[in-house]
N, C-alpha and C positions, 0 to 999 in steps of 0.2 A: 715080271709084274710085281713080284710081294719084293724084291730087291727096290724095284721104283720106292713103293710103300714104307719100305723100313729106309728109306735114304730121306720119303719125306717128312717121317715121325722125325728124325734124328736130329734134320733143317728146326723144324719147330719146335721142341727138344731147345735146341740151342738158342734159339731166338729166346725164348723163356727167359733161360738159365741168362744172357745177355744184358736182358732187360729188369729182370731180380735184381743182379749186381748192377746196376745202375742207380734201380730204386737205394738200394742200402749205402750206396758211395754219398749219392744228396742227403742223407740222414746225419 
């Protein structure tokens, strides 16, 4: 279970960090 949790922190984590660098690339 806390394996599940910390695999879906990491997904959303990424997604972030993804979408961060996206915002800064259109700048």
């Amino acid at each position: 279970m806390k394996n599940e949790l910390n695999k879906s922190i990491g997904d959303y984590i990424a997604e972030l960090n993804r979408i961060y660098k996206v915002g800064n690339a259109t700048e």
